[in-house]
C-alpha positions as YAML, in Angstrom:
chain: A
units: angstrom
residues:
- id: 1
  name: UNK
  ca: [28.68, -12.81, 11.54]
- id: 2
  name: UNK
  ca: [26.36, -15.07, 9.66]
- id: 3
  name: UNK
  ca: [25.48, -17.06, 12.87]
- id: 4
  name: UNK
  ca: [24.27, -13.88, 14.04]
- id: 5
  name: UNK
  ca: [22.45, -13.00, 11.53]
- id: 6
  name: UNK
  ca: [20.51, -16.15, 10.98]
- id: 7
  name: UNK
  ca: [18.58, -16.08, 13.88]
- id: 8
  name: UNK
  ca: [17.39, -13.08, 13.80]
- id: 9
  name: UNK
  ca: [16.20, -13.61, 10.04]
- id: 10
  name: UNK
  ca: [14.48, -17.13, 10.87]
- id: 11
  name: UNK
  ca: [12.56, -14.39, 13.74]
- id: 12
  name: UNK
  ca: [11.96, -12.01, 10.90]
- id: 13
  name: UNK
  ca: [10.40, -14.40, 8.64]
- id: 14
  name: UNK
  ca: [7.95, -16.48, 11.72]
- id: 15
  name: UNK
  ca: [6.90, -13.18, 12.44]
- id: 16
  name: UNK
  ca: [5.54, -12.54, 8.72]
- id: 17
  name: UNK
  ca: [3.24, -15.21, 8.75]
- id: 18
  name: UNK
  ca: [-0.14, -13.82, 10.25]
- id: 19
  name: UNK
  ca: [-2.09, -16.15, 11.95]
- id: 20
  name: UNK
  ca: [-3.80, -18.87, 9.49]
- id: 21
  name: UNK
  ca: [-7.56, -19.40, 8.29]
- id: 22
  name: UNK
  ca: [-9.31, -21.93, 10.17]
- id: 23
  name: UNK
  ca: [-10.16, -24.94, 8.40]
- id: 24
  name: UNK
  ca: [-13.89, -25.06, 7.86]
- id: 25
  name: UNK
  ca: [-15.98, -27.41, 6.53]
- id: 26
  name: UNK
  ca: [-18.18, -27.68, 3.01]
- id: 27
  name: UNK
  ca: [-21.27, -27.25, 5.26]
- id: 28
  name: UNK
  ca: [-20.38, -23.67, 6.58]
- id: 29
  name: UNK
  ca: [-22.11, -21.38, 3.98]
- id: 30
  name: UNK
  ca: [-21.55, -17.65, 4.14]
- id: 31
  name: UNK
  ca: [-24.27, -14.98, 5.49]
- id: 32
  name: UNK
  ca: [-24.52, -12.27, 3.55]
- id: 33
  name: UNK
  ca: [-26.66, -9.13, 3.59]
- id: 34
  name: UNK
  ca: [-29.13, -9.05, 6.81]
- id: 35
  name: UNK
  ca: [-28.34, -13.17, 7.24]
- id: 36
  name: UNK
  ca: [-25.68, -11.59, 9.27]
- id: 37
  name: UNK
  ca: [-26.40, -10.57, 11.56]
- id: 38
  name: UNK
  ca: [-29.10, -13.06, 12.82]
- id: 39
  name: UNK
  ca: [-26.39, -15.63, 12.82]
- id: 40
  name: UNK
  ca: [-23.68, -13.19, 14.25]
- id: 41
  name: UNK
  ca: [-26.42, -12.33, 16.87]
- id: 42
  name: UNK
  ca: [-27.30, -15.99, 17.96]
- id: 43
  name: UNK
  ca: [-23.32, -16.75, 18.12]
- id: 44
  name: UNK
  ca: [-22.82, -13.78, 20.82]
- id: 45
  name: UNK
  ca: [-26.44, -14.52, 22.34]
- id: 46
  name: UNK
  ca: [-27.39, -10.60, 21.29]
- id: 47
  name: UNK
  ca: [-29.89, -9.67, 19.43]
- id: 48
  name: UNK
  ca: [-30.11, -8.74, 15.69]
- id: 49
  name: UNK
  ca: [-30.14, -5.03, 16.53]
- id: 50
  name: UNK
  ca: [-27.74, -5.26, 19.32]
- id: 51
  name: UNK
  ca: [-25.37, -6.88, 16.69]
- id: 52
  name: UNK
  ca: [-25.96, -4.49, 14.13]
- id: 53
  name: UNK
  ca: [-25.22, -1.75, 16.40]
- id: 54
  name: UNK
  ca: [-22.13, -3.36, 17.45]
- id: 55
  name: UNK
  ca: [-20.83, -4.26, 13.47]
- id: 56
  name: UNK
  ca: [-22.04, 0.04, 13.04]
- id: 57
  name: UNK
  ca: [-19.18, 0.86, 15.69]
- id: 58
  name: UNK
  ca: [-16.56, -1.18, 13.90]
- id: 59
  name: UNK
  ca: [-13.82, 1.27, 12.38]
- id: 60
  name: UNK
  ca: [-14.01, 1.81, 8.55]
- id: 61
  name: UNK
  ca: [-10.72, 3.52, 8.51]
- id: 62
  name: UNK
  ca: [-8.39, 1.30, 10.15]
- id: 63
  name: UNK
  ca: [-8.61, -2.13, 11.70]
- id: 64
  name: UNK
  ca: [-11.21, -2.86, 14.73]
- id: 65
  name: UNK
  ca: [-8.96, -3.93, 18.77]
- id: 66
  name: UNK
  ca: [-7.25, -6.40, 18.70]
- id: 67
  name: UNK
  ca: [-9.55, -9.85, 19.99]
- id: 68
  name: UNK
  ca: [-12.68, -8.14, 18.22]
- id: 69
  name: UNK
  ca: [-12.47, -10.80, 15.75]
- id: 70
  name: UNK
  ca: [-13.38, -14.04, 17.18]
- id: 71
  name: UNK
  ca: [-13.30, -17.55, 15.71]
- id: 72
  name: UNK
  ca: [-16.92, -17.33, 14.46]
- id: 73
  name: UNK
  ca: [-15.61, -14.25, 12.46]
- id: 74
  name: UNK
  ca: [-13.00, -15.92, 10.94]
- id: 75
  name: UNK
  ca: [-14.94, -18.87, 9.67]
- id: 76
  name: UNK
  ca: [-17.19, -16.67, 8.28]
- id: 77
  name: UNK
  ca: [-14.22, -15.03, 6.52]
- id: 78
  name: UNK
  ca: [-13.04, -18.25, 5.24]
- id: 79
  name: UNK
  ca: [-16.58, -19.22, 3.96]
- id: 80
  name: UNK
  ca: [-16.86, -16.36, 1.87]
- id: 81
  name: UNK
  ca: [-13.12, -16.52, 0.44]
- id: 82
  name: UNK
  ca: [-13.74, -20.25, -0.42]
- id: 83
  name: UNK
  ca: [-17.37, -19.29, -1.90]
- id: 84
  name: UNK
  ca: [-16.47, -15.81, -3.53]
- id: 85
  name: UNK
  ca: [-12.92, -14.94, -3.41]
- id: 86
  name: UNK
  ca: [-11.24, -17.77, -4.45]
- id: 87
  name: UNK
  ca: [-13.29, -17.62, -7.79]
- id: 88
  name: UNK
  ca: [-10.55, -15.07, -9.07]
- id: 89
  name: UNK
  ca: [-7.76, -15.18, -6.22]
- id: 90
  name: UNK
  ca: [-7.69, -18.73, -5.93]
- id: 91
  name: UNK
  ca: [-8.20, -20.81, -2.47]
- id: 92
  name: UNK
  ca: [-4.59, -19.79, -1.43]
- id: 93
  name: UNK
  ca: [-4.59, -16.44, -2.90]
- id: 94
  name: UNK
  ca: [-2.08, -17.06, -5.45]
- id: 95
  name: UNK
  ca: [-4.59, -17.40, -8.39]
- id: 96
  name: UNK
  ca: [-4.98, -21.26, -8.64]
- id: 97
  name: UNK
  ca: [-7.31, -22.49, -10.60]
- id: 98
  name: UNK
  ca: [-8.69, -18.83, -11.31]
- id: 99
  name: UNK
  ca: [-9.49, -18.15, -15.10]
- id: 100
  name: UNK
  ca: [-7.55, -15.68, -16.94]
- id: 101
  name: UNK
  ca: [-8.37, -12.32, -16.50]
- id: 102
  name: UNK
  ca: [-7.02, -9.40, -17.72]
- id: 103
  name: UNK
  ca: [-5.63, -7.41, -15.52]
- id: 104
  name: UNK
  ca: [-4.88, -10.17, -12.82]
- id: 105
  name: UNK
  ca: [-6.52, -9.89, -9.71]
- id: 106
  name: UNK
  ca: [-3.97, -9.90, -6.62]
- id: 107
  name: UNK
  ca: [-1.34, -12.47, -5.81]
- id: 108
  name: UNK
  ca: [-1.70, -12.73, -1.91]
- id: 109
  name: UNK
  ca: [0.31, -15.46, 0.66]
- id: 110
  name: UNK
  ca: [3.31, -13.82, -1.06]
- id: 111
  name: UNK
  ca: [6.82, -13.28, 0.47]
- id: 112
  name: UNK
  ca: [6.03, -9.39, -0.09]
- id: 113
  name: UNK
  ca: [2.63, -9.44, 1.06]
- id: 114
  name: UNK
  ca: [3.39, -10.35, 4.04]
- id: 115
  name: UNK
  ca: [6.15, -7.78, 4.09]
- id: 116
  name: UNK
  ca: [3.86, -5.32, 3.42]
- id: 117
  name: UNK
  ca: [1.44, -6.54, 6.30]
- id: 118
  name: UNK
  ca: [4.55, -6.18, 8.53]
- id: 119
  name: UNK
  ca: [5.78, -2.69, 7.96]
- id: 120
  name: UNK
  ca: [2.52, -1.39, 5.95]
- id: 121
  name: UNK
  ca: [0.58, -2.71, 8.91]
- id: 122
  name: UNK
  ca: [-2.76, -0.81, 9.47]
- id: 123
  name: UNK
  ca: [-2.44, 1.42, 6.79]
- id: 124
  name: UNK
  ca: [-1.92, -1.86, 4.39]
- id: 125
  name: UNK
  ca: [-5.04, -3.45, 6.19]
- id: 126
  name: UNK
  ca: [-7.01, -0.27, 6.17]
- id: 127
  name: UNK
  ca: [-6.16, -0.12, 2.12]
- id: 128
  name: UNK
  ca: [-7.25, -3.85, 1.57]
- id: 129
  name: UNK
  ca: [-10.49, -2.96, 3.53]
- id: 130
  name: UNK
  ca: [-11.73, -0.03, 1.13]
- id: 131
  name: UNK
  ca: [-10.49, -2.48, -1.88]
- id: 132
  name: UNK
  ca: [-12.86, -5.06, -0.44]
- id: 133
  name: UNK
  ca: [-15.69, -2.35, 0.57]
- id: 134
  name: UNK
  ca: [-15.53, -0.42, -2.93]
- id: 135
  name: UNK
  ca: [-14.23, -2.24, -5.29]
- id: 136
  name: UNK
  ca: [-11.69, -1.85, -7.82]
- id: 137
  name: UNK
  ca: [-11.59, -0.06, -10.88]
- id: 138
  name: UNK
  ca: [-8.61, -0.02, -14.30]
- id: 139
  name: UNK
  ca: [-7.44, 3.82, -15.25]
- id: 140
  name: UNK
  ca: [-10.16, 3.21, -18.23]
- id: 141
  name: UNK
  ca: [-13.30, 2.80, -15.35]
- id: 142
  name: UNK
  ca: [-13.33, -1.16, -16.48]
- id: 143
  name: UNK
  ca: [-14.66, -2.67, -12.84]
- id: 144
  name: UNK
  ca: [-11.63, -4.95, -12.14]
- id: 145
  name: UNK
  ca: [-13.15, -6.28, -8.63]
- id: 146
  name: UNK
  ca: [-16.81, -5.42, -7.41]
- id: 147
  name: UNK
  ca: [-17.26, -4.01, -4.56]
- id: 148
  name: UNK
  ca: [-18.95, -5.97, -1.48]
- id: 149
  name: UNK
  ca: [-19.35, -3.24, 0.97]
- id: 150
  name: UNK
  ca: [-23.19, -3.39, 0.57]
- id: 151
  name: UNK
  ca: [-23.53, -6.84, 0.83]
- id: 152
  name: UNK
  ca: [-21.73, -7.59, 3.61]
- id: 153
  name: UNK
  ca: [-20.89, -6.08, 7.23]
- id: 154
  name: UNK
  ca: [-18.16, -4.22, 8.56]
- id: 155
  name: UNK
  ca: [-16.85, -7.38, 10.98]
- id: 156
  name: UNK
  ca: [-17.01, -9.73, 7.31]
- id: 157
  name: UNK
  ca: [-15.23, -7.18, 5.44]
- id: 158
  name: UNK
  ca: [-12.51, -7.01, 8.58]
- id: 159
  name: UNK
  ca: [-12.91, -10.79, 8.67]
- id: 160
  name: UNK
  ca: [-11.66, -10.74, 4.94]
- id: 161
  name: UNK
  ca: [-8.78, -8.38, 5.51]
- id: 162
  name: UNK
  ca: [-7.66, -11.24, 8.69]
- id: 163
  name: UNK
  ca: [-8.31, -14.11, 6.37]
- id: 164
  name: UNK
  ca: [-5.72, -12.78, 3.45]
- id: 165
  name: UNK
  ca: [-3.22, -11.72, 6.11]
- id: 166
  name: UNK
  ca: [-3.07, -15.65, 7.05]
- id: 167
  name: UNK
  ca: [-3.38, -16.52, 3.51]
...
């Protein structure tokens, strides 16, 4: 019985692990705000408004098709988790080297997490999106995580939601 079951839990837990950040170097700085989409537009060969227009048809309420995210996305992603994120969630999510904040921001890379990205799926994504876009606030109104929806675009904020599901 156990030799039947092993396999199929080795598959259960290679199928957790969503696919990993790329590796990016110290020179890749994030875009945020309207730097966006000039650099978004020269990587597709588009122009600014064409890539606005394109980030403006992104879902908000689940995650964009599948391959919408390219490489250049993802880098961006891990640019602005090294450069932002990791200031609270640490550079592997699990707060390392973060300072001590109370309430702790979220433990991510985690055995459930990645659970939760494998039977939550989109809703779990879509969930982590608005956290992302809006913020998060304690029952008392204390801001717990600011929101970046203003500052940066729909494909960074998806971006984002990729990165941690790799983390």
């Amino acid at each position: 019985m156990a030799r039947r079951v092993a396999p199929l839990v080795l598959l259960l837990l290679a199928s957790c692990a969503g696919p990993r950040p790329p590796v990016i170097g110290p020179d890749m700085t994030p875009h945020p705000g309207e730097a966006w989409f000039a650099y978004r537009a020269a990587s597709l060969g588009i122009t600014e408004q064409e890539a606005r227009a394109r980030d403006a048809d992104l879902p908000t309420a689940g995650p964009p098709a599948e391959g919408t995210l390219d490489l250049t996305v993802a880098r961006e992603a891990a640019a602005l988790w090294r450069d932002v994120c990791a200031a609270c969630h640490g550079l592997e999510g699990k707060l390392e080297g973060a300072p001590p904040m109370e309430p702790k921001p979220k433990v991510w890379g985690t055995f459930g997490v990645r659970m939760g990205f494998l039977f939550g799926g989109d809703k779990m994504r879509a969930g982590i999106y608005r956290s992302i876009a809006e913020g998060k606030r304690a029952p008392d109104g204390q801001v717990t995580m600011p929101g970046w929806g203003a500052a940066l675009s729909r494909e960074q904020l998806w971006g984002l939601v990729q990165h941690i599901e790799g983390l």
